[in-house]
Structure formats: C-alpha cells, structure tokens
C-alpha positions in Angstrom: 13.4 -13.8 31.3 14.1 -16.4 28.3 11.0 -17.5 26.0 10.7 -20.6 27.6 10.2 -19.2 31.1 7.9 -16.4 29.7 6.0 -19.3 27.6 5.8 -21.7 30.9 4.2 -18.2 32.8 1.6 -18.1 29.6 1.0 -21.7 30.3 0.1 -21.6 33.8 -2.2 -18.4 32.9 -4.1 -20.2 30.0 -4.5 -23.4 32.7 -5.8 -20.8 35.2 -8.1 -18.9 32.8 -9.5 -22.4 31.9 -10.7 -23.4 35.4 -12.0 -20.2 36.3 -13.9 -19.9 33.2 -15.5 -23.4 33.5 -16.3 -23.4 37.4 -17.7 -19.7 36.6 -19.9 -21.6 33.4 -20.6 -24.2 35.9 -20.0 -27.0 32.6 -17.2 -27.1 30.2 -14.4 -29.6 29.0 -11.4 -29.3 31.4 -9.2 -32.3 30.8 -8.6 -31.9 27.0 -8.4 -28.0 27.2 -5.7 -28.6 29.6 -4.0 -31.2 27.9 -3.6 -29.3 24.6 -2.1 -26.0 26.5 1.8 -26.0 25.3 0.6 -27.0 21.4 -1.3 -23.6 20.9 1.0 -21.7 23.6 3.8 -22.7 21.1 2.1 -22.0 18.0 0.2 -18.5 19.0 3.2 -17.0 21.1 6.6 -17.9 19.1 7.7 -17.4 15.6 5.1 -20.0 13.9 1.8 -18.7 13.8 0.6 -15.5 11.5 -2.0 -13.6 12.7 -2.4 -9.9 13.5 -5.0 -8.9 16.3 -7.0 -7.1 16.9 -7.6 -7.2 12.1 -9.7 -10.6 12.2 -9.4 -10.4 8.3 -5.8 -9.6 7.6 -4.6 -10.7 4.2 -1.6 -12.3 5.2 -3.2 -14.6 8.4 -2.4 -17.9 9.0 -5.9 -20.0 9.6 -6.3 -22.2 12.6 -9.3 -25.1 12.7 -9.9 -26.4 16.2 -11.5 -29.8 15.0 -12.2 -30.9 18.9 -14.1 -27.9 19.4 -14.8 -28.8 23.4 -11.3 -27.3 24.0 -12.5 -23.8 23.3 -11.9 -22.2 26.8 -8.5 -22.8 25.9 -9.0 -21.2 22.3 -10.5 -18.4 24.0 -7.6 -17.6 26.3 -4.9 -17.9 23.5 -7.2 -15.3 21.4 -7.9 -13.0 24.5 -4.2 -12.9 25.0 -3.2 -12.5 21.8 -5.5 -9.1 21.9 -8.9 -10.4 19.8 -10.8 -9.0 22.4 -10.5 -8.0 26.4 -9.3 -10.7 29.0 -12.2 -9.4 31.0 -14.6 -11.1 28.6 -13.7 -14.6 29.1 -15.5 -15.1 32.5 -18.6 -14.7 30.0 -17.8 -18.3 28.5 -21.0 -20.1 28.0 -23.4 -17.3 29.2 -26.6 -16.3 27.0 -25.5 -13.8 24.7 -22.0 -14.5 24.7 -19.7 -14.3 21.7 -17.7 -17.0 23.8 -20.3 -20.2 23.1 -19.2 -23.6 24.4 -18.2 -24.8 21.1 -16.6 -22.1 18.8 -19.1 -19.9 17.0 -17.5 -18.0 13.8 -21.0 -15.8 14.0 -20.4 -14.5 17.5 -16.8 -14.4 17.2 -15.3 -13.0 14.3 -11.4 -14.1 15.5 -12.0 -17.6 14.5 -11.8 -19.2 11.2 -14.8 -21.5 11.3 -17.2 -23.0 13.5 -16.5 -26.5 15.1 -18.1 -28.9 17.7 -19.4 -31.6 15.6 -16.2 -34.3 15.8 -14.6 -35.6 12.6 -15.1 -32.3 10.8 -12.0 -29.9 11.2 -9.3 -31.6 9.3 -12.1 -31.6 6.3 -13.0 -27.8 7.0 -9.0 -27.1 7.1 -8.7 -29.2 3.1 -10.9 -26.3 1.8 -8.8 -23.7 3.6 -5.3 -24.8 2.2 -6.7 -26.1 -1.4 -8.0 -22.1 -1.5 -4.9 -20.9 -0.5 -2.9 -23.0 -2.8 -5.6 -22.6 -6.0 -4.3 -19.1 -5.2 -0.9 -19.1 -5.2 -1.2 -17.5 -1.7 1.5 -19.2 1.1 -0.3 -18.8 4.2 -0.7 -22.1 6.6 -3.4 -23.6 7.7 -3.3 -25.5 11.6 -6.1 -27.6 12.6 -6.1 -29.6 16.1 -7.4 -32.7 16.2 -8.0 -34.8 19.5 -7.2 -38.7 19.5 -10.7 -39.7 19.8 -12.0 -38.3 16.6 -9.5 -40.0 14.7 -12.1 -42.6 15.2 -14.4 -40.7 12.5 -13.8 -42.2 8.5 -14.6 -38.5 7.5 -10.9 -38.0 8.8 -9.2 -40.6 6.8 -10.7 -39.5 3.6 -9.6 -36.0 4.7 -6.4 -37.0 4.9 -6.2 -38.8 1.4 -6.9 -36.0 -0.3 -4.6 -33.5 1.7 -2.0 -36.5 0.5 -3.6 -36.2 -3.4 -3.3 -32.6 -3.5 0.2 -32.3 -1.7 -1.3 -30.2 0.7 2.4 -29.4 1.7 1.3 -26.0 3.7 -1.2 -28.0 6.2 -0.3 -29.1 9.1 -2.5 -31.1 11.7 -1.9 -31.6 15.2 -3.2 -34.3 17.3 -4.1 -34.1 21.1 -3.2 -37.7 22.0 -4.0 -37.6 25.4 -5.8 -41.4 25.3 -9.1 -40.5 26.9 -12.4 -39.4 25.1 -16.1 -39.1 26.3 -16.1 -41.9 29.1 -13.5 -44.2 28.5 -9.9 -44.4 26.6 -9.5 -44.7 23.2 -8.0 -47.6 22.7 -10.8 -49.5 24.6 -13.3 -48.1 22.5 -11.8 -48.2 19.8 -7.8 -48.6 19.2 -6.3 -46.2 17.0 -2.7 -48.5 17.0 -0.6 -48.2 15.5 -1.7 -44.4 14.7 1.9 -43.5 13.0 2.0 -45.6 10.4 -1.7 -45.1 9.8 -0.5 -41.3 8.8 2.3 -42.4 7.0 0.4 -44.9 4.7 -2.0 -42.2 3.9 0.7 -40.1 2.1 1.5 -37.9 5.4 4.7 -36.6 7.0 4.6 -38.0 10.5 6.5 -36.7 13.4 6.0 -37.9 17.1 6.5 -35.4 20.6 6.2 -35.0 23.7 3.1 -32.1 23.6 4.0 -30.9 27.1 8.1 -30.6 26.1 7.9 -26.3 24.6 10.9 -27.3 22.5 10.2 -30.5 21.5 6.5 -28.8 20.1 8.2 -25.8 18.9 11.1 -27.6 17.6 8.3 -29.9 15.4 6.5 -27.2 14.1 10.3 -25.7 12.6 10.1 -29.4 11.2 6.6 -28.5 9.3 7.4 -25.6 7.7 10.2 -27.3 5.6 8.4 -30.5 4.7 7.1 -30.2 0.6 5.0 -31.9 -1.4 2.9 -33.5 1.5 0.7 -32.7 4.7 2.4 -32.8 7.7 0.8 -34.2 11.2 2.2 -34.6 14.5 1.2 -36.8 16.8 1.1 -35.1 20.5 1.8 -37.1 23.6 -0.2 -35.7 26.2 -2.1 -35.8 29.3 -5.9 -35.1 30.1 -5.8 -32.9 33.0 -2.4 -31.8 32.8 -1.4 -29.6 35.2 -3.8 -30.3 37.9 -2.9 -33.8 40.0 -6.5 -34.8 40.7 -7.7 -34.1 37.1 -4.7 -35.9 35.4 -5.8 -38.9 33.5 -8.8 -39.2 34.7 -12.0 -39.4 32.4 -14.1 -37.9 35.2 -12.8 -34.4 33.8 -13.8 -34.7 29.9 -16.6 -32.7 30.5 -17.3 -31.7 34.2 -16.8 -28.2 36.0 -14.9 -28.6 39.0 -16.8 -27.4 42.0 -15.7 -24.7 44.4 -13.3 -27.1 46.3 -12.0 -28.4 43.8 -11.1 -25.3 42.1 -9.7 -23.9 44.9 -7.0 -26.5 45.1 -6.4 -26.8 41.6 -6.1 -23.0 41.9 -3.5 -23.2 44.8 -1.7 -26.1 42.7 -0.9 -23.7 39.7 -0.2 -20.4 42.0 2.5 -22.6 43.4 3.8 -24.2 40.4 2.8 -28.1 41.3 3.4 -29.8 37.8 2.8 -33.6 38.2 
C-alpha cells in the first residue's frame, strides 16, 4: 500500500472517530473538524511534523497551535493515533473529568502545546513559540491552524506583522478556508477578500491549495520549510462537512451532534468510501 492510500485509510478513520466521538458527547463541532482532516493527516503522518509520542516534552518537538480550537475531536484523533494516549479514550470527549475537554486543555492534556478556544489567539500564542525558539538558536517549527472566520479578529493581523518584523521564517500558519463560521459564511459577515494579498502585504509567504488534494497539502508544506527570512501561510481550500454529503457546506453542522440517524448514515457513507 503507497502513502497516499494508507493516508486516505487514516483519513476516513479520523472522519469516523469524529462522528462517533461527537454523537457519543451529544455536542461538538463536526463540519470544521471534518474539513481540516487531510491538513493535520499530512502534517502528523508524513515526513513534516516532529514529535515523538508517547515523550510530551521531547527536546527536539515541533509545536503545533490549533487557533480554532472547536476542531479538537479531530486534534484528539491525530494525537491518539500518533500514540499520546489509548484510542480507547477518545469516546470520553467532553465527559466530566476528561483530559479530552471540548476545547483543548494543556492542564488535562499534557500532548498539547497550549490551550485554545478563545478565536483570534493562536497565531499570537504560536509568535511566542517561534520568537523562543529563535532567541534560542533552536530550529524546531512551530504550526498553528487557523480557520477562515477568525481571520476576522485584528489580534491576527498584528500577529502577523510581527511574525513579518521578526522574520519568523520557521512559522508556518495554516488556514481552514472552508467559508462558513458560526451561522452564516464569511464573506457575508464579514468578507475576508481578497485574503492572499492581505498575507502578502503583511510581509508573509503566501501559497494557495486545494486542503482536501494529500499532495497538493504535502507538497506545500515541502514549499515551507525552504522559505527564509519570512512566515509562511497557506491558505486551504476546503469544505465544512467534507466527507459526509448531507453535512457538506452546510452551516447547520458548525456546532451540532448528529443524531443516531444521522450518524448512522454518515457512518455507512465513510465504511463505503462515498466522497462527494
């Protein structure tokens, strides 16, 4: 089996841990943990991404933010099988007690990096971890995922000047741009166009994919790691939902559980490999 077919296997496991994590929860964000699957499939399970499970701590890591921390069932997955902990434990998402909170929790889960939830905030929480690493001399990379609706925050903007000042040349963000947010799209609530040259005028090193293409993603984060003297972002086409027809671009799915119908077939749509 090639990497591709092994990584479009991983994907339809993390899509199927998703579901059944958030119908078990009973609440959750489906659509943009779905729609962000292939950008940490690629990063976590190729050549990109340092880390060293189970060692939470290990000198030579690479750090990962997830700014749009909503899409944590998906975190959880990636980390689960990565071996941070059991794959058992992910049915516990969003229990009492649980080291898997609905929004990532550094202080019940020691594989993360940082806590997130609160939008806007990553992409400042990942400046501090590459200006460290940098003050340091240390060459580790720092990832952060962003989702399109955030962008909307100015904290991000003045984020990204002064990843641009410092040269931050080892960051890399990565935006979800799937075009839905709480109850609406983004660009009716707020238009983010044109969001390329946005990045570029801030000083960044813009690329544009598909974020459901494994290549094109893995092919862009190649791209990253030979960009110097600036922060590098790539903007991710993508779709809410994907993977499951009835969830796809609909804004319904931001933030509801499916119920037991409805995970059935969305179920019986990944077992059989229905891609829309």
């Amino acid at each position: 089996m090639s990497e591709q077919e092994e990584l479009r296997l991983l994907c339809r496991t993390l899509r199927q841990d998703i579901l059944t994590m958030i119908h078990k929860a009973g609440s959750g964000h489906p659509g943009g943990s779905l729609s962000a699957v292939e950008l940490l499939a690629v990063l976590y399970f190729t050549d990109i991404f340092h880390c060293f499970p189970p060692d939470t701590n290990h000198p030579d890591r690479d750090r990962f933010i997830l700014s749009k921390g909503h899409a944590a069932p998906l975190l959880y997955s990636i980390l689960a099988h990565k071996g941070f902990f059991p794959v058992q434990e992910l049915i516990s998402l969003r229990t009492f007690g649980s080291s898997l909170q609905g929004h990532p929790n550094m202080n019940k889960l020691p594989a993360l990096d940082c806590s997130s939830g609160s939008l806007g905030q990553g992409l400042s929480i990942a400046n501090g971890l590459a200006y460290g690493l940098a003050y340091r001399h240390l060459s580790q990379r720092v990832y952060c995922l962003l989702g399109d609706g955030e962008l909307q925050e100015g904290q991000i903007w003045e984020a990204a000047m002064f990843a641009a000042q410092q040269k931050l040349d080892h960051l890399c963000v990565i935006v979800d741009r799937n075009g839905m947010q709480l109850n609406d799209s983004v660009n009716h609530i707020k238009n983010l166009s044109p969001l390329a040259d946005k990045w570029e005028s801030f000083g960044w090193h813009v690329m544009t994919v598909d974020g459901h293409d494994l290549q094109a993603v893995h092919d862009a984060y190649k791209k990253a790691l030979q960009v110097t003297g600036k922060p590098t972002v790539i903007l991710a086409d993508t779709i809410k939902g994907k993977g499951i027809s009835f969830m796809e671009n609909k804004v319904k799915w931001h933030g509801t559980a499916p119920n037991d119908d409805e995970y059935k077939a969305a179920m019986l749509e990944l077992t059989q490999g229905v891609q829309s």
